[in-house]
Phi, psi and omega in degrees: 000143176287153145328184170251108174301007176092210157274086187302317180292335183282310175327290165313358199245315221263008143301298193310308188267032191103327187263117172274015182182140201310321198276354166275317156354277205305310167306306219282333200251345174100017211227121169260149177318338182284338175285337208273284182358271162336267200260029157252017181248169189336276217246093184299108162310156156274146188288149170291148201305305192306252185018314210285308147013265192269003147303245279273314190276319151318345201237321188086031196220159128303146189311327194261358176293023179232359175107003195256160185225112184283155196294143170088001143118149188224190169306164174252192216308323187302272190343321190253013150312270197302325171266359139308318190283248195336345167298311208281318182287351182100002192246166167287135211281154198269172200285147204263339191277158189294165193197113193313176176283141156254155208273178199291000167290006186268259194334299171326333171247339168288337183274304228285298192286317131013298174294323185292289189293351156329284215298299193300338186306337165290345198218022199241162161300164179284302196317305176282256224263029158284334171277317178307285189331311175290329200284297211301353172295314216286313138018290192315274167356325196255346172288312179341300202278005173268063194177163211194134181083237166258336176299328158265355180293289221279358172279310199310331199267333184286323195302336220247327159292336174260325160317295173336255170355315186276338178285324175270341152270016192258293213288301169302295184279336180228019179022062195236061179335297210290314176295316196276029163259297191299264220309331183273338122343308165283320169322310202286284184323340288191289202292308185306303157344304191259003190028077158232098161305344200264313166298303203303332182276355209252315197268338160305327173298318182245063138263336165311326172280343171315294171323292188308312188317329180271309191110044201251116198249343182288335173285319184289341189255320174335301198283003170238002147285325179280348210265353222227340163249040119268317146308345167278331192281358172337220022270131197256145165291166163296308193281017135298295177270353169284330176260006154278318166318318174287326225254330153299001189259311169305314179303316192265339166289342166302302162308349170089040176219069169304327198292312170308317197287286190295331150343269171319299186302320182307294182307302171352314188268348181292296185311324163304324190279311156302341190065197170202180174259351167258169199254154184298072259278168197263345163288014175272060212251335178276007184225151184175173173280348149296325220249334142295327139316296185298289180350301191271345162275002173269329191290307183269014164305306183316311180291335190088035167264094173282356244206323203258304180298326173312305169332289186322286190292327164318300155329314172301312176283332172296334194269324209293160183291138167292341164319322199288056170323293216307304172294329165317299205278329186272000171290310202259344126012293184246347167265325171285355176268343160296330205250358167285285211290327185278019163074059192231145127277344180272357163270328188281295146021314199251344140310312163322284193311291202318317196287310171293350171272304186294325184288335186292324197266328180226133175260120197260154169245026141285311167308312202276336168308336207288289190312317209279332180313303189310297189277013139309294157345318181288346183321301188301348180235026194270014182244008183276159196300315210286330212264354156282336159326301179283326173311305174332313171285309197296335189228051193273189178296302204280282183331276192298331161318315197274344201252336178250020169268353185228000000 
């Protein structure tokens, strides 16, 4: 017989926030392990009000988006899904009345705009399909609990892709660390739902950069010891584990440990080469053995190997799909902050211009972090002819309007 699963959601919170096992829990809160044990099983007591308390403010949740069902009876479980998600988004909570199941074509057309939206994130503004992507989360939310079996398994896993996708334009593209953590969150409860370890290791991985992104680098490595022991319950593909091998790899250059970085990227490409016999889930749309290569010349920028990331990163451009706007702009980017470091400014310049013509046609906010670096870095050359060339640009109308709009 299977275990029972417990309380996932509560589960899923206290992951999200860091605590990898009831007994880091059980210390934060002051607390023996037998009590987290108690509200992490099938029927959770609700905790007393000091408790609840200070739960609530570690985990970042109301109790019952955490699994309790407070005395005298609550909604049931689906139900206080949706109405936890929509409450937390801001939006109005769906009608509390019964309502039939819906049938198993109901996943078949919920995965479809799921996929769409997939597709569209290369080429649509963030600022535009970012409002789609939440309503259809908040859709999702509300269909669960009308759904029963794998029609709900597999609605639960597009929700937990579409929270993801929304999470990763909060953070990448419209650079709002703080929503993308709550969103990303939901992904992960989303995923749990739905027992897909492999979403669940995809969104626990980029919850990580949020820290690194701070320099939080023991938050950053926690949260990528969870995401890489869900990925063992997989089966993850290589191209699963080579881009968590990348995305920890970002996290400690971030953090200033290129040499550790470039490691993890050495493995990476071991693990790319060998392959593997499972397949690649189809939402891994953000990854490749190009999109590894860029890792690895920004790591060795990071590092002084100049001579080595120039290569590197050329080849990359040279390789990229021209779909890849996005990935364009953080390529030339990272090339022109090579030739700012190799003393050239009229080549870092011409990297620039070029990277800002790609922002123009797809507006990236990682591409313009890129742009802005270089051009600090450039201080020392701002009365030379290329880098007022680039100032014309970088604060031209149309640049700086879309750069203090978002």
């Amino acid at each position: 017989m299977a275990r029972p699963a417990g309380n996932t959601r509560l589960k899923a919170a206290r992951l999200a926030a860091g605590y990898h096992s009831q007994q880091a829990l059980a210390d934060a809160l002051g607390v023996g392990v037998r009590q987290v044990r108690r509200w992490e099983s099938e029927e959770p007591p609700w905790p007393q009000p000091e408790m609840a308390q200070t739960l609530t403010r570690l985990l970042g949740q109301d109790l019952e988006s955490m699994g309790f069902t407070p005395a005298g009876g609550a909604p049931d479980r689906g139900r206080r899904t949706v109405l936890a998600a929509t409450a937390a988004i801001g939006l109005a909570a769906v009608p509390t009345r019964a309502v039939a199941v819906q049938p198993a074509s109901a996943a078949d057309d919920y995965e479809a705009v799921t996929r769409s939206h997939r597709r569209l994130y290369w080429s649509v503004a963030p600022a535009t399909l970012h409002p789609a992507a939440v309503a259809h989360a908040t859709l999702g939310c509300a269909l669960l609990p009308e759904t029963a079996g794998q029609t709900r398994a597999r609605t639960a896993a597009a929700l937990a892709e579409t929270w993801l996708l929304s999470g990763r334009i909060e953070f990448f593209d419209l650079r709002d660390a703080d929503r993308a953590q709550q969103t990303l969150l939901r992904a992960l409860q989303a995923a749990s739902e739905a027992d897909d370890p492999l979403l669940g290791s995809a969104v626990l991985a980029h919850t990580a950069f949020i820290p690194a992104w701070e320099g939080e680098r023991d938050l950053a490595v926690e949260r990528m010891v969870a995401a890489r022991t869900y990925a063992r319950r997989g089966p993850a593909s290589a191209e699963l584990l080579a881009w968590l091998d990348a995305v920890e790899a970002e996290c400690e250059t971030r953090c200033g440990n290129t040499r550790t970085a470039l490691h993890l990227i050495g493995h990476a490409e071991d693990v790319l080469a060998r392959g593997s016999e499972h397949q690649s889930p189809e939402w891994l749309d953000w990854f490749s053995p190009v999109r590894l290569a860029a890792f690895k010349g920004n790591t060795q920028l990071r590092a002084g190997h100049l001579p080595q990331a120039r290569a590197t990163l050329l080849s990359v451009l040279d390789d990229l799909n021209p779909a890849e706007e996005k990935q364009t702009t953080v390529v030339l980017g990272d090339l022109a902050a090579v030739e700012v470091a190799a003393g050239d400014p009229d080549a870092a310049c011409g990297y620039a211009v070029r990277a800002l013509d790609q922002l123009e046609r797809t507006w990236y906010a990682m591409g313009m972090d890129r742009i802005r670096e270089v051009r600090r870095a450039l201080a020392p050359h701002q009365h030379e002819r290329c880098v007022r060339e680039l100032d014309d640009r970088l604060y031209g109308w149309s640049t700086t309007v879309s750069a203090l709009a978002r």
